[in-house]
C-alpha positions in Angstrom: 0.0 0.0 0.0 1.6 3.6 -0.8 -0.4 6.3 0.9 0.6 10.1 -0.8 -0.1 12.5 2.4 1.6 12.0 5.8 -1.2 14.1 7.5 -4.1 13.1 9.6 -5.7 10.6 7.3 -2.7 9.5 5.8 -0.7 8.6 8.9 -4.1 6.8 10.4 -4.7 5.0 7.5 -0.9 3.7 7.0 -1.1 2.5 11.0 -4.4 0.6 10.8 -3.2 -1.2 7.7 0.2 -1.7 9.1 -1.6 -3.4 12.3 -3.4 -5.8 9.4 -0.1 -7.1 8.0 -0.1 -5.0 4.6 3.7 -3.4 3.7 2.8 0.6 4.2 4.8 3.3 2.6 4.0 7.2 3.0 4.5 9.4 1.2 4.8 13.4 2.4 6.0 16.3 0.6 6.7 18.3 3.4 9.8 17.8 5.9 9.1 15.3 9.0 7.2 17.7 11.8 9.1 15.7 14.3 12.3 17.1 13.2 11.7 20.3 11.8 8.2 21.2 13.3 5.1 22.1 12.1 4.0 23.6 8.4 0.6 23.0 8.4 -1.8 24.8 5.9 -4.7 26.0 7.7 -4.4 26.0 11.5 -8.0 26.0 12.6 -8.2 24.0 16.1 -9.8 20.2 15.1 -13.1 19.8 17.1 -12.7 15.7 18.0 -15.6 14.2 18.4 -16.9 10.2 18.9 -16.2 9.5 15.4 -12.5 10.1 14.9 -12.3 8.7 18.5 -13.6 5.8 18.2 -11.2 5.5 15.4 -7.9 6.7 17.2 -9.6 3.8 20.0 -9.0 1.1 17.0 -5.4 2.1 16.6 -4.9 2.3 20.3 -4.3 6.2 20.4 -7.6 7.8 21.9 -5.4 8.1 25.9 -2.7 9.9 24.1 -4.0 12.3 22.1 -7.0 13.0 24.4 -4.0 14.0 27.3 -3.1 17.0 24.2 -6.7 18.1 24.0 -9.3 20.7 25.9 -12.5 19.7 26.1 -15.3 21.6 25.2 -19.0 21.5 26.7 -20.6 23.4 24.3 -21.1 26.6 22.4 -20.2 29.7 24.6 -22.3 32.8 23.1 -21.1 36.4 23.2 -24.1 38.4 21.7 -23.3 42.0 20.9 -26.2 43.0 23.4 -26.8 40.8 26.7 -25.1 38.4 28.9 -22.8 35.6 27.4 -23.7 32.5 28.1 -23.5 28.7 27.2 -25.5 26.5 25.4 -24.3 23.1 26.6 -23.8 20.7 22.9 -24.8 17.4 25.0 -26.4 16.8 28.2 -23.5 16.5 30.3 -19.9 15.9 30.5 -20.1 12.8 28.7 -21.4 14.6 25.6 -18.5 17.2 24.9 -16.2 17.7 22.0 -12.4 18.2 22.5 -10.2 20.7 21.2 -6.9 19.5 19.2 -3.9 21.2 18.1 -3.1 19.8 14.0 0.5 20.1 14.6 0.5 17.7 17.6 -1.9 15.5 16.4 -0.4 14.6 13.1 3.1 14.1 15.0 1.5 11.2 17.3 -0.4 9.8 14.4 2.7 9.5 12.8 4.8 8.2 15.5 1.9 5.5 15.7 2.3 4.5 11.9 6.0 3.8 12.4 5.8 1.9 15.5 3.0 0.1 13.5 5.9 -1.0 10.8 4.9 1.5 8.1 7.5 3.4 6.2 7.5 7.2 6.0 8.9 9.3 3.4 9.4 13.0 3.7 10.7 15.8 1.4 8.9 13.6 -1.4 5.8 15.4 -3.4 3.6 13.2 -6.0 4.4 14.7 -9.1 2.6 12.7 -11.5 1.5 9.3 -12.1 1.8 6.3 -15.2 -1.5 4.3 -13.8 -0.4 2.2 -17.0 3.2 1.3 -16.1 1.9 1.8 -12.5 5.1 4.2 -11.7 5.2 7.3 -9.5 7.0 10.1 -10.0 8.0 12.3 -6.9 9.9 15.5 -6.3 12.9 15.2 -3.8 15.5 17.4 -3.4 17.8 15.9 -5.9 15.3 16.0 -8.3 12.6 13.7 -9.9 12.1 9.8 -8.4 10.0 6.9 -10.3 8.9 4.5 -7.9 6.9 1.2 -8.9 3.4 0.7 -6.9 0.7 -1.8 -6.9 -1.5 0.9 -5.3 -2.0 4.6 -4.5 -4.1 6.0 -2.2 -4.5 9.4 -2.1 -4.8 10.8 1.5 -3.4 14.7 0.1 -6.0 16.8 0.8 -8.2 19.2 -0.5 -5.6 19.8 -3.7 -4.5 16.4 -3.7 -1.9 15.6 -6.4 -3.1 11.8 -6.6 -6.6 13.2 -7.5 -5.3 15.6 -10.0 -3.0 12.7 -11.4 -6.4 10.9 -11.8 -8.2 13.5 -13.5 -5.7 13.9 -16.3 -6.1 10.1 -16.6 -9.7 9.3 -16.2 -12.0 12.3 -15.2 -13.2 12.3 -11.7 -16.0 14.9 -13.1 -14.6 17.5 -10.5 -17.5 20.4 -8.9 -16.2 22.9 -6.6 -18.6 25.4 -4.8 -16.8 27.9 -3.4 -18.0 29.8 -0.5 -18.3 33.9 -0.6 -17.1 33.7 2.5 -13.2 34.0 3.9 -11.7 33.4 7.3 -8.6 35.0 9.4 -6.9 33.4 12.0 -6.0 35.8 15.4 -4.7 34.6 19.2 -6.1 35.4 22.1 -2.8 35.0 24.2 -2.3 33.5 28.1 -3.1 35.7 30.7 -0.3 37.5 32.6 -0.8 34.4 35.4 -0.4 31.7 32.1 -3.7 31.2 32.2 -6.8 31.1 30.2 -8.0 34.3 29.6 -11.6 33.6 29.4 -13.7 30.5 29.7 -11.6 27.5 28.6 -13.7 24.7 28.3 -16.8 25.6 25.1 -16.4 26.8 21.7 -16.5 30.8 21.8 -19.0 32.4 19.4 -19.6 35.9 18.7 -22.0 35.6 15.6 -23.3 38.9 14.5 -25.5 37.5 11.6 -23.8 37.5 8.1 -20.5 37.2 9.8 -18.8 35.8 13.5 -15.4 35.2 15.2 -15.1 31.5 17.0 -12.2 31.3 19.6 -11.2 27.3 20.3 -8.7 26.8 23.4 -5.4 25.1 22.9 -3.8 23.6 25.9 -0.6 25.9 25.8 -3.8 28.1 27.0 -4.2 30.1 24.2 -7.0 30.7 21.9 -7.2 30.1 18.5 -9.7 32.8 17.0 -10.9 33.0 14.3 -13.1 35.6 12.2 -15.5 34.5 9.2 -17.0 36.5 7.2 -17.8 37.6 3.1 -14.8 38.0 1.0 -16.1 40.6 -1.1 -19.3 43.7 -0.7 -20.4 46.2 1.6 -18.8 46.8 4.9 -17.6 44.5 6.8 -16.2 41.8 4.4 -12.7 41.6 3.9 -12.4 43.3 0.7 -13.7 46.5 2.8 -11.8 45.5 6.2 -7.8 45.9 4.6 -6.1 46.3 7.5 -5.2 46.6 11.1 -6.4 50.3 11.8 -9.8 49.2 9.9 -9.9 45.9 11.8 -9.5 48.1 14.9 -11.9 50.2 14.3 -14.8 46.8 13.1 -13.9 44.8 16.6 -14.7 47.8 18.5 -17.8 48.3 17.2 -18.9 44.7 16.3 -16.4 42.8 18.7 -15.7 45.0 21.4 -15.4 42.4 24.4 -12.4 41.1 22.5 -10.1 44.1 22.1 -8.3 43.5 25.5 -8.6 39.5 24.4 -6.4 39.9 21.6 -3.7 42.3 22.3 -1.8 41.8 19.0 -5.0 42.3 16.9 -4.1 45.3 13.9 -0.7 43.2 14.1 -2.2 39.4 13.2 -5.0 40.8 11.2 -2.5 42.8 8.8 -0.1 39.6 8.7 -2.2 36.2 8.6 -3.7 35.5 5.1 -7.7 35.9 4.2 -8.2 31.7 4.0 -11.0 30.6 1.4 -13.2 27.7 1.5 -14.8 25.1 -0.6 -17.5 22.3 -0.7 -15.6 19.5 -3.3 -17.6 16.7 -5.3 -16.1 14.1 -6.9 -18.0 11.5 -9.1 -15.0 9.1 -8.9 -13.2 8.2 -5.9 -11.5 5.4 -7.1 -9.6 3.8 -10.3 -9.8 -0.1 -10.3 -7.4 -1.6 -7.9 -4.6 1.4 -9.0 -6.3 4.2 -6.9 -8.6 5.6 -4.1 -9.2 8.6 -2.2 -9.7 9.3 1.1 -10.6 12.6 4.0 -10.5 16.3 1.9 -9.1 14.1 -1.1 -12.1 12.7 -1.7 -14.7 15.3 0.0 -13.5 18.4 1.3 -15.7 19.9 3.1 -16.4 23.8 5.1 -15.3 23.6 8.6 -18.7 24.7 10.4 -19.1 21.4 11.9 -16.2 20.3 13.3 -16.5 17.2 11.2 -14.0 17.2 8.2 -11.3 15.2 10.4 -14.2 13.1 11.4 -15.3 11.9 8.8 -11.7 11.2 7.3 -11.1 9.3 10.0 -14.5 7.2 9.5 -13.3 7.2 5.9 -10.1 5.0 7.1 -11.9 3.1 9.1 -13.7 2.0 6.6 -11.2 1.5 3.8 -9.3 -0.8 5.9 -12.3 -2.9 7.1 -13.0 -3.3 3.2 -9.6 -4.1 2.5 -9.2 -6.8 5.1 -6.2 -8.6 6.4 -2.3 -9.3 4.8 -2.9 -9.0 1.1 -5.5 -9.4 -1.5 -5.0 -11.6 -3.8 -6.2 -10.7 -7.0 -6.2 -6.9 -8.3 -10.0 -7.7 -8.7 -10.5 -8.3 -4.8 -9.0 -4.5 -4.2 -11.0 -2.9 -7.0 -14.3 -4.4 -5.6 -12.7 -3.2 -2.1 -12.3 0.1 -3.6 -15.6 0.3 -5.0 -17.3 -0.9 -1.9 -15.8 1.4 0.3 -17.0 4.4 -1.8 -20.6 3.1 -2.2 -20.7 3.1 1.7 -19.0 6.3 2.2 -20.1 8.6 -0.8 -23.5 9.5 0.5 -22.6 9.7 4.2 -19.9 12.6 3.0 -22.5 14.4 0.7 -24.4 14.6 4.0 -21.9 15.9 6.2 -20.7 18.6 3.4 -24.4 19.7 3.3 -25.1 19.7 7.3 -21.8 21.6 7.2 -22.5 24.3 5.1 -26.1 24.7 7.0 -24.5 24.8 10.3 -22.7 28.2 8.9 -25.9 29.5 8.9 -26.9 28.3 12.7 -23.7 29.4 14.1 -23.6 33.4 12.9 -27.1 34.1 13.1 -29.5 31.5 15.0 -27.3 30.7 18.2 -29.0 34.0 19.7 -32.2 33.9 17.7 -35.1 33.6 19.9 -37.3 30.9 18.1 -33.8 29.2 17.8 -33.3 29.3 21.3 -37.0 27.6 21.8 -36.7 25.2 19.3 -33.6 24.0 21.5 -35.0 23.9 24.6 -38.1 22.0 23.2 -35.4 19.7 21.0 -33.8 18.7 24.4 -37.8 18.2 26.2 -38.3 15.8 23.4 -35.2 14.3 23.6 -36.6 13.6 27.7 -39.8 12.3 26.6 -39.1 10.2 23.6 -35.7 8.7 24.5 -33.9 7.1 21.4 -36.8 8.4 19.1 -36.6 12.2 19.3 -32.1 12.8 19.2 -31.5 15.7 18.7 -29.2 16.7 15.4 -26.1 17.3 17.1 -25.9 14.2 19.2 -26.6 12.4 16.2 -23.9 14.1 14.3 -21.4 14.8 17.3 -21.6 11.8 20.2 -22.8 8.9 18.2 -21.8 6.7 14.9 -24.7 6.7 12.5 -24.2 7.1 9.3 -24.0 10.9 8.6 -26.9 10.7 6.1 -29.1 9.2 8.5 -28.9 11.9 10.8 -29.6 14.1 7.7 -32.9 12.7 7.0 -33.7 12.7 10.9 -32.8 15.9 11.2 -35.2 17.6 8.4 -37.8 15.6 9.5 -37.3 16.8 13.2 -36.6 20.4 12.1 -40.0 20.4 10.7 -41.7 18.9 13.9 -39.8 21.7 15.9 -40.8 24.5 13.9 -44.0 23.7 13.7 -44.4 23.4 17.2 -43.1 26.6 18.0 -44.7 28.5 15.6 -46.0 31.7 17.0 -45.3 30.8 20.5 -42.7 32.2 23.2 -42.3 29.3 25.7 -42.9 25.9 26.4 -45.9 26.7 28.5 -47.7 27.4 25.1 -46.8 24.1 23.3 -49.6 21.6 22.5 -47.7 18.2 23.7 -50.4 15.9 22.5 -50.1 17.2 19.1 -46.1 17.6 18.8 -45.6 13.8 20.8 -48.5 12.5 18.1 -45.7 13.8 15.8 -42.7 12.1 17.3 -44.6 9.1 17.4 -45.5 8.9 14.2 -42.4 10.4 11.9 -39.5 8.5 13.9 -38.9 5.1 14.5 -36.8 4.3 17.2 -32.6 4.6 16.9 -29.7 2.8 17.9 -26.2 3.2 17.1 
C-alpha cells in the first residue's frame, strides 16, 4: 500500500493497515514535523468528536492524544447585546467535544504508523502518475524519483496531487462550490498568570448575523480565533476590512469584548492570510485496484461542523475494514474493495458537506435567535420524553456513529416537527404536547447506534 499525504488521514490510515499485516509506505512532501516542526496549511483547532475517537480507539491512540486536547462542553455565546452564556452541545460531561492542536496531532499519528511497521517518506511530493506502467514520480530534493506501486491511495488533501494525477487520466468529473465567504486566524494569548483568559472549556461564538469570530482553546492556554466573514461587498467583508487600523476600528464596534482579548489584533489581522473555503464533489473516488481517495481528497468539506477530520477518520476506518487482512490476492478483490468502500462512504460525506455548510448558517445568526433558542430547549424536552426516538441533530452528528446521512434525513424531518411546534409561541408553557408527541410518534422510529 503507498499512501501520498503523511497528515491526519494518511498517517491513520498507514497504521491501521500496518496493524493488518499490509507493507505501508508514505509518502509526504513536506519535511518530518518531528524534526523540523510544524508547516501546516490551515491552522483552525480540530473539534474531536466520537467518530474520529472511536477511530484513534481502533489504533490504540484515543489516551494519548485525548492527554493534548481541551474539552469543550458546548457553544459559549457572546451576543453584541446581553449576557454571554453557554448552550451546553450534549447533556452532560459525557457529551463534549475536545479541542486539538493539527500540529500535535499529526506528530503522534505519525509516531503511531512507524511503531505500527509502516515506512515514512518525507521531502517527497507526488508529481505525477503512469497508472499504466503503474510508476510514481516524486519530487525530492535531488530531483525527480519513479517509484513502482501496486496501489496509490491518495490521503493529500483538498488539492490532492493523486486526484489531479487521476483527472488527467480518467476524469473524476470534478465540482467545486466555493464559498463567498473567507476566514482570518488571530490569538487570544495567556493571561499574565499563564492562564486562560476567558472560559476554557466551550467553543467561543460571537456571531453577528452574516459574519462571526469563534475562539477554540489550545492547551498551551491560548485561543485560536478565528473571524469568518464575506470575501467581497459592503462593509464588513474583507475586501472593505484591509487592514489593522480598519480591523480596529470593526472589533470595536462589532467585537468589542475582544479588544483587551487579543492584544496583538491590527498586528495578526494585517499579517495572517484571508483563508477561502470550498465544498468539493467528486463522481470518482477510485480507479480499479490502481487508486482511491480518502478525507479532503475525496470530499472536502467547510469547517462549520467540526466534522471534516471526522469523517476522514471514518473514511479510514472504513477502507481498511473493506480491505481486510495481509494482502488481497487478485487486483479484482481490491478494485471491488475500492468500490465498496465508496458506495458506503459517498453518500454519508454528501451529508456531512451539506449539514456543514447549513451549520454556517446556525452558528452566525441563529445561536441568539429567539425561536432558535425555543426550538432548543423543546429539541432537548423531546429528547426527555421520547428517548432514542426524538435525538437531537447534534448528538446524532457529534456523540454517536450513525451514518451521517441518517442523521440528515432525521434531522429535516425533526426540524419540521420543531418549527411547527413553536410556531408563533414564546415558551414551552404554550406548546400543544399531545399534538407535537403525536408527531414524534409517528415520523420516527426508534434509533440505535
Amino acid at each position: 500500500m503507498t499512501i501520498i499525504g503523511g497528515g491526519l488521514a494518511g498517517a491513520l490510515l498507514a497504521t491501521l493497515l500496518a496493524k493488518e499485516g499490509w507493507q505501508v509506505d508514505v509518502f509526504e512532501r513536506r519535511g518530518d514535523p518531528r524534526v523540523e516542526g510544524y508547516a501546516g496549511g490551515r491552522s483552525i483547532n480540530l473539534a474531536l468528536a466520537e467518530r474520529g475517537l472511536h477511530a484513534l480507539r481502533l489504533a490504540g491512540l484515543d489516551d494519548a492524544v485525548l492527554k493534548q486536547a481541551v474539552m469543550m462542553r458546548g457553544r459559549y455565546v457572546h451576543p453584541l447585546v446581553g449576557t454571554p452564556h453557554l448552550q451546553r452541545y450534549g447533556r452532560d460531561d459525557s457529551e463534549v467535544i475536545w479541542s486539538i492542536s493539527r500540529g500535535e496531532l499529526n506528530i503522534t499519528l505519525l509516531d503511531a504508523a512507524e511503531r505500527a511497521g509502516a515506512r515514512l517518506h518525507f521531502g517527497m511530493g507526488l508529481d505525477a502518475v503512469d497508472f499504466e506502467g503503474r510508476i510514481a514520480t516524486f519530487d525530492t530534493s535531488e530531483g525527480k524519483r519513479d517509484l513502482p506501486f501496486h496501489t496509490l491511495i491518495g490521503a493529500d488533501g483538498a488539492g490532492s496531487s493523486l486526484r489531479q494525477a487521476l483527472q488527467a487520466y480518467r476524469p473524476c468529473e470534478e465540482r467545486t462550490e466555493w464559498l463567498d465567504h473567507g476566514y482570518k486566524e488571530l490569538e487570544i494569548p495567556p493571561d499574565a498568570a499563564g492562564g486562560f483568559r476567558i472560559e476554557p472549556n466551550a467553543l467561543h461564538i460571537w456571531p453577528r448575523g452574516h459574519y462571526m469570530c469563534i475562539a477554540l482553546p489550545n492547551d498551551e492556554r491560548t485561543f485560536t480565533v478565528t473571524l469568518f466573514m464575506p470575501l467581497e461587498g459592503e462593509s464588513p467583508s474583507f475586501a472593505t476590512i484591509r487592514d489593522g487600523e480598519q480591523a480596529l476600528e470593526f472589533f470595536r464596534r462589532d467585537f468589542p469584548d475582544t479588544l483587551e482579548l487579543i492584544p496583538d489584533l491590527a498586528e495578526d489581522y494585517a499579517r495572517n492570510p484571508v483563508g477561502k473555503l470550498a465544498t468539493q464533489h467528486y463522481r470518482h473516488w477510485h480507479l480499479d485496484a490502481r487508486a482511491a481517495l480518502i478525507g479532503d481528497a475525496a470530499h472536502a468539506m467547510v469547517p462549520f461542523h467540526g466534522q471534516g477530520m471526522n469523517c476522514a477518520f471514518e473514511d479510514c476506518i472504513a477502507l481498511a475494514a473493506h480491505i481486510g487482512h495481509g494482502h488481497l490476492a487478485h487486483d479484482r478483490d481490491l478494485a471491488e474493495a475500492y468500490a465498496a468502500y465508496e458506495a458506503e462512504r459517498k453518500p454519508n460525506a454528501a451529508a456531512i458537506q451539506q449539514m456543514a455548510l447549513e451549520n454556517y448558517i446556525e452558528m452566525r445568526d441563529k445561536v441568539d435567535d429567539a425561536a432558535f433558542l425555543l426550538q432548543r430547549e423543546l429539541e432537548l424536552a423531546l429528547q426527555e420524553r421520547h428517548s432514542g426516538r426524538f435525538v437531537p441533530h447534534y448528538t446524532m452528528v457529534t456523540f454517536m456513529r450513525i451514518p451521517y446521512a441518517v442523521a440528515l434525513e432525521r434531522s429535516d424531518i425533526q426540524r419540521e416537527i420543531l418549527v411547527e411546534a413553536t410556531r408563533g409561541l414564546t415558551s414551552l408553557a404554550q406548546v400543544n404536547w399531545d399534538k407535537v408527541d403525536a408527531a414524534v410518534m409517528a415520523r420516527l422510529h426508534p434509533l440505535s447506534g
